[in-house]
C-alpha positions as CSV (number, residue, x, y, z in Angstrom):
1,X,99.1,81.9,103.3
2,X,97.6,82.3,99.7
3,X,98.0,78.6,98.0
4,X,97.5,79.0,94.1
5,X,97.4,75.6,91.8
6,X,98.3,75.2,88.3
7,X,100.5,77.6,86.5
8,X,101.0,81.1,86.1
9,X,100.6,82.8,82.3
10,X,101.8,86.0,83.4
11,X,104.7,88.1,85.1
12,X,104.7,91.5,86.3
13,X,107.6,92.9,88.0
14,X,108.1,94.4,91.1
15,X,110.7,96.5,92.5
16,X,112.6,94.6,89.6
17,X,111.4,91.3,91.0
18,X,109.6,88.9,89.0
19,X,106.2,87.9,90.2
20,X,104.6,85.6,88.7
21,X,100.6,86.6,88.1
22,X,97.6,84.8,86.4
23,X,95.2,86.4,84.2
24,X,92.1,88.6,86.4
25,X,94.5,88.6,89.2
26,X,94.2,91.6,90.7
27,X,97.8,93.0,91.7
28,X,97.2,92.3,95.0
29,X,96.5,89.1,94.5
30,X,99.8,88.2,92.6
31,X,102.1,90.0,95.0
32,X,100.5,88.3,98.4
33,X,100.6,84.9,96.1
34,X,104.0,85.7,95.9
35,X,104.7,86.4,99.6
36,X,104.7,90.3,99.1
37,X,102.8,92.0,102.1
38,X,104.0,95.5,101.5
39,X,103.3,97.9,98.9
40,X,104.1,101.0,100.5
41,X,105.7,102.9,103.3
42,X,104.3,106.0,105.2
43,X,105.1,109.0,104.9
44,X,105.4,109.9,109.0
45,X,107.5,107.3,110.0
46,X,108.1,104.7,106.8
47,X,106.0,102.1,108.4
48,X,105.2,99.2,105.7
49,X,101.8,99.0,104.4
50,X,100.1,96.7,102.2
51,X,96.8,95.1,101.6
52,X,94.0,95.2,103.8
53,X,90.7,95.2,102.6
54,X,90.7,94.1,99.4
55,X,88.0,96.0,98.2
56,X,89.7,99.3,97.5
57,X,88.2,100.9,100.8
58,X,90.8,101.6,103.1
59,X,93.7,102.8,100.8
60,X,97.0,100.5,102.4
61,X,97.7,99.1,99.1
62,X,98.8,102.1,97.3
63,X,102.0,101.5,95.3
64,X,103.8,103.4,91.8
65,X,101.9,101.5,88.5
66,X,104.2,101.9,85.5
67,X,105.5,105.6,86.9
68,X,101.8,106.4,88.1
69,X,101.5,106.9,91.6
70,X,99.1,106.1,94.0
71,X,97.4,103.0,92.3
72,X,95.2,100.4,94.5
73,X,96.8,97.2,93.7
74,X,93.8,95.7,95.1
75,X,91.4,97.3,92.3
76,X,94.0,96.5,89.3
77,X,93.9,93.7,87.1
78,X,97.7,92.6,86.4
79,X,98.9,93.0,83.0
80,X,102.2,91.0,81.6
81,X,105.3,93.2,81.9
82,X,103.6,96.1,84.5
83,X,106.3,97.3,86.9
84,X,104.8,97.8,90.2
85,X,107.4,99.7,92.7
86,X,107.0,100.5,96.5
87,X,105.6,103.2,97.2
88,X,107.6,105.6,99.4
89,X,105.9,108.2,101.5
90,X,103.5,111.0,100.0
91,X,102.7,111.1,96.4
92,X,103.8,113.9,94.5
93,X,101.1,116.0,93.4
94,X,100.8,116.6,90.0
């Protein structure tokens, strides 16, 4: 479990939760401070995915960034007000 002192200065929301974030917090890092695991489901079989690496290698992270899709929350700073929603399944392709 991710412990975090001292105050947050931010909030982002996601899936119209608020999450409370601090600033250089990746979004990652404020979900899983905020006991979110899963960003996304699968496209297959809707199994939930969420942050693995951490290093924007692997891809689990992917969720919809303020109606963009496919965003690694693990490579995005947090900015106040960003909506973050679960991902479901494929992207559309644009």
């Amino acid at each position: 479990m991710l412990v975090r002192t001292g105050p947050a200065t931010l909030t982002i929301w996601f899936d119209d939760l608020p999450i409370p974030a601090r600033e250089g917090d990746s979004i990652a890092v404020a979900l899983l401070a905020a006991g979110i695991t899963s960003t996304r489901r699968t496209a297959i079989s809707g199994t939930a995915r969420g942050p693995y690496c951490m290093m924007g290698a692997c891809f689990d992270c992917l969720a919809t960034v303020d109606g963009r899709q496919n965003v690694q929350t693990c490579m995005t700073p947090v900015r106040d007000g960003m909506r973050v929603e679960t991902q479901q399944g494929a992207a559309a392709v644009l």
